[in-house]
C-alpha positions as CSV (number, residue, x, y, z in Angstrom):
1,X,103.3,37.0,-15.7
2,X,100.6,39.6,-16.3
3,X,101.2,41.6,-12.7
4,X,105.3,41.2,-13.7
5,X,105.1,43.2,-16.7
6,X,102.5,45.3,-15.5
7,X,105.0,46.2,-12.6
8,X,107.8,46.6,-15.1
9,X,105.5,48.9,-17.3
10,X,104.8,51.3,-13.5
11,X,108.8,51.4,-13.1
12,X,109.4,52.1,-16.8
13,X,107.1,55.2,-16.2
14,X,108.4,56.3,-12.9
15,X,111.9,55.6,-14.1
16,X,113.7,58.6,-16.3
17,X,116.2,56.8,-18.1
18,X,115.3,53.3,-20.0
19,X,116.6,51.9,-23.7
20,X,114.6,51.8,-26.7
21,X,114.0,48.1,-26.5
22,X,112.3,49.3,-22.9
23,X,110.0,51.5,-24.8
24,X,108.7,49.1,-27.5
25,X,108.4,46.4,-24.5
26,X,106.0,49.1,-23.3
27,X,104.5,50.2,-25.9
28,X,103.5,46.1,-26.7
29,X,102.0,45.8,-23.1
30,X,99.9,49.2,-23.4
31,X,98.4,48.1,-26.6
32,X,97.3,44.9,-24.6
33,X,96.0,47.0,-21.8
34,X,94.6,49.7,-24.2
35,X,92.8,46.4,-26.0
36,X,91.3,45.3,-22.1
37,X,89.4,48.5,-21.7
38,X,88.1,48.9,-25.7
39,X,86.9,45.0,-24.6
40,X,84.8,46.5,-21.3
41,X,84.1,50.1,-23.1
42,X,82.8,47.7,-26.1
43,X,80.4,45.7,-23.7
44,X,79.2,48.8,-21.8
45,X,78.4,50.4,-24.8
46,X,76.6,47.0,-26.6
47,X,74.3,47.1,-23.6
48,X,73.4,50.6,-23.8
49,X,72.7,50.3,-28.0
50,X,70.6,46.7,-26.8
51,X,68.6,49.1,-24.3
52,X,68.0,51.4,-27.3
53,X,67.1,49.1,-29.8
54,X,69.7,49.6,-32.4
55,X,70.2,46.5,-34.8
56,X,73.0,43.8,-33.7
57,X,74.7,44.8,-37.5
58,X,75.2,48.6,-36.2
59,X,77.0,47.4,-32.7
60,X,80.4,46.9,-33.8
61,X,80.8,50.1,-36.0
62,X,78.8,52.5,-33.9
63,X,81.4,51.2,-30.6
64,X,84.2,52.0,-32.8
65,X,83.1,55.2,-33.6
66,X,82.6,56.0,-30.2
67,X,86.0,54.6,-29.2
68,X,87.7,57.0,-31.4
69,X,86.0,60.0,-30.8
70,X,86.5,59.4,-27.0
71,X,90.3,58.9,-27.8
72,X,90.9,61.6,-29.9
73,X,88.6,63.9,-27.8
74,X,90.7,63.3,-25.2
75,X,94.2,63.6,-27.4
76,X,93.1,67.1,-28.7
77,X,92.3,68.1,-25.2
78,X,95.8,67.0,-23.6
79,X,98.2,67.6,-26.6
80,X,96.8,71.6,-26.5
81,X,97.4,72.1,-22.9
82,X,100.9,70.3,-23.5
83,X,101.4,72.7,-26.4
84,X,100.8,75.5,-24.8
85,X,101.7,75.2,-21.4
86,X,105.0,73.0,-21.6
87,X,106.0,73.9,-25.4
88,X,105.4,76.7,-26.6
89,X,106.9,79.1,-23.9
90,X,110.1,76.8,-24.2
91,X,109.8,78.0,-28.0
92,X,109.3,81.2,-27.3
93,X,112.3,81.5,-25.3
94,X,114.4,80.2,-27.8
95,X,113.5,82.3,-30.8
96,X,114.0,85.6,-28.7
97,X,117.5,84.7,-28.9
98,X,119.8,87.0,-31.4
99,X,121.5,83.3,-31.6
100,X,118.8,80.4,-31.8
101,X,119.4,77.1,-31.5
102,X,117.2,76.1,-34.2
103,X,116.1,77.6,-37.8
104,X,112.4,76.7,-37.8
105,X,111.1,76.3,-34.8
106,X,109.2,73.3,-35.9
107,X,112.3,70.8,-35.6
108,X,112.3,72.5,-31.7
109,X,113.8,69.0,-29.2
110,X,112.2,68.2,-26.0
111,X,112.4,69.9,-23.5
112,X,111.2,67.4,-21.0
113,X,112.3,64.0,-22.6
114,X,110.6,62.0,-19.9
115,X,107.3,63.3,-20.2
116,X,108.0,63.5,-24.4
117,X,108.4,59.7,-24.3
118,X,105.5,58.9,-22.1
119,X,103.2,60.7,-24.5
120,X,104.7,58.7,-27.8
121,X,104.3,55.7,-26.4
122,X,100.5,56.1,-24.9
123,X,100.1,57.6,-28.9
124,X,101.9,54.6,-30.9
125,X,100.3,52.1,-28.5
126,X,96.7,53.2,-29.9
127,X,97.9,53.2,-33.7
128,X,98.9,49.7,-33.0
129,X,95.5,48.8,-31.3
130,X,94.1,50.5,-34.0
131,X,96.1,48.9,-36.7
132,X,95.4,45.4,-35.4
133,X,91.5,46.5,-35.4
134,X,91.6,47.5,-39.1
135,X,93.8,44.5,-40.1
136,X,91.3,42.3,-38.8
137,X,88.5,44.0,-40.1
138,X,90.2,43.7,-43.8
139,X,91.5,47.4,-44.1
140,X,94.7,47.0,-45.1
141,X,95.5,49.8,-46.7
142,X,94.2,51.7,-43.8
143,X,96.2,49.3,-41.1
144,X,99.5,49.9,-43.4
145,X,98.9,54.0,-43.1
146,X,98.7,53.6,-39.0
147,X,101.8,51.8,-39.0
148,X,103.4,54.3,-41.0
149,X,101.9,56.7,-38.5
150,X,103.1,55.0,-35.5
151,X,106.9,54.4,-37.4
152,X,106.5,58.4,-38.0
153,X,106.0,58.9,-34.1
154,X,108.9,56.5,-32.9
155,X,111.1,58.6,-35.4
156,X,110.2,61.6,-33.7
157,X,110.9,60.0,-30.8
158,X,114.3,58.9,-31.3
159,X,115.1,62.7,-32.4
160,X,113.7,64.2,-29.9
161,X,111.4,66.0,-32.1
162,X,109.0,67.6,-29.5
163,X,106.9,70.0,-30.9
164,X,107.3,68.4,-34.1
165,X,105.3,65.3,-33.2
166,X,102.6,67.2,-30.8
167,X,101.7,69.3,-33.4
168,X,101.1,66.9,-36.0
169,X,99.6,64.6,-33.4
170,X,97.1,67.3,-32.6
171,X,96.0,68.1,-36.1
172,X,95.5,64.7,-36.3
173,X,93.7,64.0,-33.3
174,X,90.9,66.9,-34.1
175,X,90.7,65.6,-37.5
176,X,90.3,62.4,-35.9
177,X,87.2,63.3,-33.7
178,X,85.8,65.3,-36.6
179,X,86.1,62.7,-39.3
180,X,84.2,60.0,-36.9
181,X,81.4,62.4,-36.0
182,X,80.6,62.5,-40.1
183,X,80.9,58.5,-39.7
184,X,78.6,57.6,-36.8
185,X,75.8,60.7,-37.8
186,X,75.7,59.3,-41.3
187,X,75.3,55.5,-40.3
188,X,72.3,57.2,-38.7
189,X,70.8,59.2,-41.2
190,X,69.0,58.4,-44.3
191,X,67.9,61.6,-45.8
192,X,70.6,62.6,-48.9
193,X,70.4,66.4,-47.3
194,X,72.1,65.3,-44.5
195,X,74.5,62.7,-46.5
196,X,75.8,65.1,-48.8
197,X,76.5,67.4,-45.7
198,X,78.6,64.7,-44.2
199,X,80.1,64.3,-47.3
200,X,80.8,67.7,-47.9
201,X,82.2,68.4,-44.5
202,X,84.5,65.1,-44.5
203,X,86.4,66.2,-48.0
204,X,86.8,69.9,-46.8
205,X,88.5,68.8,-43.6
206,X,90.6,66.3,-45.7
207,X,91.6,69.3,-48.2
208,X,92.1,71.6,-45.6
209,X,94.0,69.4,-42.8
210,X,96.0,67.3,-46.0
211,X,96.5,69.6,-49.0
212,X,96.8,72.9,-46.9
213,X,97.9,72.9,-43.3
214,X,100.4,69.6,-43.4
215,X,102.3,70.7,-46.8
216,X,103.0,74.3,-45.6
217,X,103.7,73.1,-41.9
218,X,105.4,70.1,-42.1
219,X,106.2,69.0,-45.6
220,X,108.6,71.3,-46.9
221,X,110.0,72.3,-44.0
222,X,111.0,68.4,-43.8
223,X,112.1,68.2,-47.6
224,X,114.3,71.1,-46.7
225,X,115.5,69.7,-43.0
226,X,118.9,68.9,-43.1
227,X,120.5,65.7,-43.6
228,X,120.5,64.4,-40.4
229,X,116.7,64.4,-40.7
230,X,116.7,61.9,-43.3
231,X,114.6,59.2,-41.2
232,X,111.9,61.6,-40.9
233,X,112.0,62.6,-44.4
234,X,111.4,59.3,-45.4
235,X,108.9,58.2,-42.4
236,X,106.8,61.7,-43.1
237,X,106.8,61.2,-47.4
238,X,105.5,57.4,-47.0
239,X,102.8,58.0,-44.6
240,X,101.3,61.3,-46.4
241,X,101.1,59.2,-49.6
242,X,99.4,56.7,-47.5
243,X,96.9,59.3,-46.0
244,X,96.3,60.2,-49.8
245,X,95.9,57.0,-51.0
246,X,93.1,56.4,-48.7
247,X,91.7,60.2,-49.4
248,X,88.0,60.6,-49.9
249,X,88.9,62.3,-53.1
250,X,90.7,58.6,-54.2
251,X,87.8,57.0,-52.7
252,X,85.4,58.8,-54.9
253,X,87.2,57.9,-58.3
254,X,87.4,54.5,-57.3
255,X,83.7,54.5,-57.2
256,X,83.2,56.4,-60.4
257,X,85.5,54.1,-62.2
258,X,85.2,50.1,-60.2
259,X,81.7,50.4,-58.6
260,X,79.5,50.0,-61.6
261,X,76.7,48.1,-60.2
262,X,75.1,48.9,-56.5
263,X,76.0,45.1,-55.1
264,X,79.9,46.0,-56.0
265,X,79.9,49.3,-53.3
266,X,78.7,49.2,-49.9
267,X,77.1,52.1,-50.1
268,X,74.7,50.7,-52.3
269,X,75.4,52.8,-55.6
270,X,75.5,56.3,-53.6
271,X,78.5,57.9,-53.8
272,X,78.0,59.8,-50.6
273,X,77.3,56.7,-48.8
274,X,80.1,54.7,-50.2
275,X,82.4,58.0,-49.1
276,X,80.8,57.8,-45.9
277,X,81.0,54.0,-45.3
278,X,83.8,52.4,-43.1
279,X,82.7,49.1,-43.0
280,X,84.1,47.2,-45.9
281,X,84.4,43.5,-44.1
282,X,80.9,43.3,-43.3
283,X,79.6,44.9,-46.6
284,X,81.4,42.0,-47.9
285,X,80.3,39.3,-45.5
286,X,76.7,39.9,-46.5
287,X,77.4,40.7,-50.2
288,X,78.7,36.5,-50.2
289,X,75.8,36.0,-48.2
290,X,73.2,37.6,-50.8
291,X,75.2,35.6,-53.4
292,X,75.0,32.2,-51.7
293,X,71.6,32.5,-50.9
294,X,71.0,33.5,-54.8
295,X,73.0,30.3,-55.9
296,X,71.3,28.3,-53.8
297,X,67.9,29.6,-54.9
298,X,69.0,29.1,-58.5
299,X,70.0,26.0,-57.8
300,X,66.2,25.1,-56.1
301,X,64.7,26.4,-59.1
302,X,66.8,24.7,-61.7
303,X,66.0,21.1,-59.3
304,X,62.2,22.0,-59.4
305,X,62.4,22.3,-63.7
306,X,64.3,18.9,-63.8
307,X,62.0,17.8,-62.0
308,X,58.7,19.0,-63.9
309,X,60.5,17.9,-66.7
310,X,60.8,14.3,-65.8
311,X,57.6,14.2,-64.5
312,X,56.1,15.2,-67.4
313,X,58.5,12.9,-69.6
314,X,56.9,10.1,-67.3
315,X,53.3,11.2,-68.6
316,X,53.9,11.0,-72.0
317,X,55.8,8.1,-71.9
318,X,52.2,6.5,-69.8
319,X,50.0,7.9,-71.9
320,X,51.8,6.6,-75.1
321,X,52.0,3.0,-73.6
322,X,48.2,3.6,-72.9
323,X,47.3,4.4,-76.0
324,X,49.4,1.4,-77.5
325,X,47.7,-0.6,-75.4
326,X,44.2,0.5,-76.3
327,X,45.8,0.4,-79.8
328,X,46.5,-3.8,-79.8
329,X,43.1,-4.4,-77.6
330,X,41.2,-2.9,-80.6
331,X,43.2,-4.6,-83.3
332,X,42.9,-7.7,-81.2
333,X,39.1,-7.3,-80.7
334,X,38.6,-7.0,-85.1
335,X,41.0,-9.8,-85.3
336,X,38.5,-12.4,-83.0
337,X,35.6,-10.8,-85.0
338,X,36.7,-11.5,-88.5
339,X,37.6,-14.9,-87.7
340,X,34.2,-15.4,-85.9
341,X,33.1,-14.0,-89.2
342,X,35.1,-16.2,-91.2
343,X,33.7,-19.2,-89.2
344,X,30.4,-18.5,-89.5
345,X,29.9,-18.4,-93.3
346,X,31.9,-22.0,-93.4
């Protein structure tokens, strides 16, 4: 079944001409192959950390952040050559014209559909690996903005939006590899020098990438697209509230406001580290671990006083039959005496 729709998936890239269904078939079984090789690349790299030492509860976040930085690495790398050696001359032809074909050369449509559709589909079939990843980790907020991501690509897609979707993909993709950087150099640091650089360096790319390049590059030209744009309007307005939502900037009022003790934020009261941390399904496995363990300690001690107690109920309760005892012995002992008494002077 497996070497069937791996064949299908070689024939649906050779092939130039395939339905949408055809796609999203494909884009299923790359996410399942995608999800084979993050399964070796996670072992490879797990004995490599075990050779180094590193502590078991670092393994799974460190060969995340590795996973991504390769990925989007290798994103930046290939959507800029596509850029500018397949795009951007096609672009440039077309607004030399005294009659172009389009207004802003943003909305520009593919000019090799084949090759277009190859490159969506290797692109959604990460965000849905990496939506699945986040879902199971417990980041839903963060799964829901990568499905809005990959809905935002397949829109592209189906409008043959070109340059419209490499761009944004390639913003993305260096934020990407910058953003886990900060991540996997703090989870190795503990000096605050160091922190508050990560920190620092993680909101300024947000600001820049978010509140400066996308509005001016892609948000209002797409509020002003015209109307048979209307799909990406409302695919490109839901995901950039979702990339808002789950700002740093949001992520640092949340802690200001919800995270008034240092067990209720995985970054342990810091606001730096709980910008900086990623893993909220393990802060929270070990947080109802610490608060077992303290139940069941207060639960020991409060055993251990019931028990002192009743063991020192028992004493009294001896010593007062004791000291009855003695009590009734002595009145006992005058009793036989005065009647000896008694006895003798008759």
């Amino acid at each position: 079944m497996v070497l069937l729709q791996l064949r299908s998936l070689r024939s649906w890239l050779l092939s130039s001409e395939h339905s949408f269904r055809e796609t999203l078939n494909s884009i299923f079984w790359l996410s399942c192959l995608l999800g084979l090789v993050f399964v070796q690349f996670r072992r490879l790299v797990v004995r490599l950390l075990r050779l180094g030492r590193v502590k078991a509860h670092r393994h799974g976040p460190t060969v995340q952040h590795l996973w991504n930085i390769c990925f989007y690495a290798s994103a930046t790398l290939f959507l800029l050559l596509y850029q500018a050696l397949l795009i951007r001359p096609e672009v440039m032809r077309e607004t030399g014209k005294y009659f172009p074909q389009y207004i802003n050369a943003i909305f520009a449509t593919a000019c090799d559909p084949a090759k277009f559709e190859i490159v969506t589909v290797v692109l959604v079939s990460y965000r849905v690996l990496a939506t699945v990843t986040q879902l199971s980790r417990g980041d839903y907020s963060v799964a829901f903005s990568g499905a809005l991501n990959a809905a935002l690509l397949l829109c592209c897609f189906a409008l043959r939006l070109e340059n419209y979707s490499i761009l944004l993909n390639l913003y993305l993709a260096v934020y990407g590899a910058g953003e886990e950087a900060f991540l996997l150099a703090a989870s190795r640091t503990v000096r605050p020098q160091w922190l508050t650089t990560f920190a620092l360096l993680k909101c300024g790319t947000w600001i820049y990438l978010f509140l400066n390049l996308l509005p001016f590059e892609f948000l209002i030209p797409t509020l002003y697209a015209r109307r048979e744009l209307l799909p990406l309007k409302v695919c490109y307005w839901l995901w950039y509230c979702s990339c808002v939502w789950n700002s740093p900037l949001l992520k640092l009022l949340y802690h200001k406001i919800y995270h008034l003790h240092p067990h209720d934020c995985a970054g342990g009261g810091s606001a730096l580290r709980c910008i900086l941390s990623d893993d909220w399904q393990n802060f929270r496995h070990f947080r109802n671990l610490q608060q077992a363990y303290l139940e069941l300690k207060l639960q020991e001690s409060k055993q251990k006083v019931s028990k002192v107690t009743l063991t020192d109920m028992s004493a009294k309760t001896a010593y007062q039959t004791i000291k009855c005892v003695l009590t009734l012995k002595r009145k006992l002992k005058r009793m036989r005496e005065n009647r000896a008494s008694l006895e003798h002077q008759e």
